[in-house]
C-alpha positions, -999 to +999 in steps of 0.1 A: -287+837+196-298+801+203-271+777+197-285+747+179-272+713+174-286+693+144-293+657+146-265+634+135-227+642+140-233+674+156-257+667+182-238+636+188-207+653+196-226+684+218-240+652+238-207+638+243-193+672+259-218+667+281-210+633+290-241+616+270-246+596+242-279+594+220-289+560+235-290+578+266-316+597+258-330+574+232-339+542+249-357+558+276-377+577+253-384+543+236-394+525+268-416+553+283-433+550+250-443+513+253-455+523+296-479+547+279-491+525+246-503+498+272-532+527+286-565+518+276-596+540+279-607+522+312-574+543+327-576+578+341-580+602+310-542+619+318-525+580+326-509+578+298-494+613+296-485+608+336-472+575+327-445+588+303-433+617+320-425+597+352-413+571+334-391+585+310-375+607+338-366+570+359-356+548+329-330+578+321-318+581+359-319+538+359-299+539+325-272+565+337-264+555+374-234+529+358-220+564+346-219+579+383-252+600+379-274+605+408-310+619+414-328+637+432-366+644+433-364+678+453-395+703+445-412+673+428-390+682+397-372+645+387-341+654+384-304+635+371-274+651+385-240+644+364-214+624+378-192+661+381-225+676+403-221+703+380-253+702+359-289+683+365-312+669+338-354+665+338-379+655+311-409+677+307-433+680+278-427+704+252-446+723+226-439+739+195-414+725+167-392+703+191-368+683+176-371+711+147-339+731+144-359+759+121-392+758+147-396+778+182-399+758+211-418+760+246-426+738+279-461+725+272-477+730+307-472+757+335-443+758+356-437+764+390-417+789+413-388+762+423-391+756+383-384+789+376-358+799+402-336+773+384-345+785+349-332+821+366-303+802+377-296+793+338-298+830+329-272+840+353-249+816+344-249+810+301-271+850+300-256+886+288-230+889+310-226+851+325-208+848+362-187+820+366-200+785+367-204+773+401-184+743+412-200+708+420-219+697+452-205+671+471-228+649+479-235+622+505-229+590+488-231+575+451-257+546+469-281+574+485-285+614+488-299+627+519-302+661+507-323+691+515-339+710+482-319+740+489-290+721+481-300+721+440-306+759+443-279+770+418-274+742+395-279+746+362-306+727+347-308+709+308-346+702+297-356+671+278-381+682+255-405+656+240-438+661+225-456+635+201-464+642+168-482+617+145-466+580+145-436+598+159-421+613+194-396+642+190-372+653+214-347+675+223-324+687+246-318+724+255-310+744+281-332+773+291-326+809+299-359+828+300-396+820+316-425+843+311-457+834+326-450+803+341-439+789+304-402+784+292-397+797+256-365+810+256-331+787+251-292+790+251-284+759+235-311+727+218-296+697+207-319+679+182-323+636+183-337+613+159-374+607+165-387+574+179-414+558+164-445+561+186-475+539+163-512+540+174-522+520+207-552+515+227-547+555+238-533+575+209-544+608+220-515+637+216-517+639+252-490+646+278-488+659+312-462+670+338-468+678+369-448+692+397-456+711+432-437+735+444-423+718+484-400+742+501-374+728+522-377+692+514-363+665+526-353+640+500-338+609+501-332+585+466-319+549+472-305+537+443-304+500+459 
């Protein structure tokens, strides 16, 4: 059964295990938001949507790099590795009741095989009959990683959920254990946070978009600098 954390206290204190506070999540939420709100209908019909994902996913990385987090963008999936390289973090859309501890949740748009792989690398690890959690990477350097994809393979992966929903953005974050036709709908933990006002703009349209390819083998390199 889905372990679920309820906004306030309890979330709060899941997050903290984790090594996060709401404002970590928060504040990048609320600064995506103002990215997309400045779209207008002269922009690419998906800009906004695009805008939010990417930004959201680089204000979070920006916000927790004092805290010893690094990134990587291997299989064009933005990720945030923890300061212990024992767990990454992305932002994707969502869809369903996110931020809704009664509701079902899924990933909004398809996802794809390097996606998946680490989804399967979830279900291993927090599934039936979990193996042990494997230990940390060690990295090149807290100013750059020169990594190759393969090195994320078998790290576990958290999901920030967001999806808009009238004047409001809700989010979550869970950690996933099942995908079934290129969709995530199945979850070991969600930990619900406060929604963020998101009022009418220029482009209020309940649109948003993530995209990712599947590269194998890449070579990535992030300067933090």
């Amino acid at each position: 059964m889905t372990k679920v954390w309820r906004v306030g206290t309890e979330a709060n204190q899941r997050l903290e295990t984790l090594g996060l506070d709401p404002d970590d999540l928060l504040t990048p939420i609320d600064l995506a938001i103002g990215d997309a709100r400045s779209c207008t209908a002269l922009d690419a019909p998906s800009a906004s949507a695009f805008i939010f994902w990417s930004r959201l996913n680089r204000y979070f990385r920006e916000g927790v790099k004092p805290k010893q987090w690094l990134a990587t963008n291997a299989d064009q999936i933005l990720r945030a590795i923890n300061p212990t390289r024992d767990f990454a973090l992305t932002a994707v859309s969502g869809s369903g009741a996110i931020g809704d501890p009664h509701g079902k949740v899924r990933t909004k748009n398809p996802k794809g095989a390097a996606f998946a792989s680490l989804v399967k690398v979830n279900s291993r690890l927090f599934g039936p009959s979990p193996q042990p959690v494997i230990p940390g990477l060690r990295l090149a350097s807290d100013d750059a990683v020169h990594v190759r994809a393969s090195a994320f393979a078998d790290m576990p992966l958290w999901v920030l959920l967001y999806r808009r929903h009238g004047e409001e953005l809700h989010a979550e974050l869970s950690l996933p254990t099942d995908i079934n036709c290129k969709t995530v709908a199945e979850w070991e933990e969600r930990i619900m946070l406060e929604p963020v006002p998101y009022p009418g703009g220029p482009n209020s349209l309940d649109i948003f978009l993530d995209e990712e390819e599947d590269q194998d083998d890449l070579d990535i390199a992030v300067d933090w600098r």
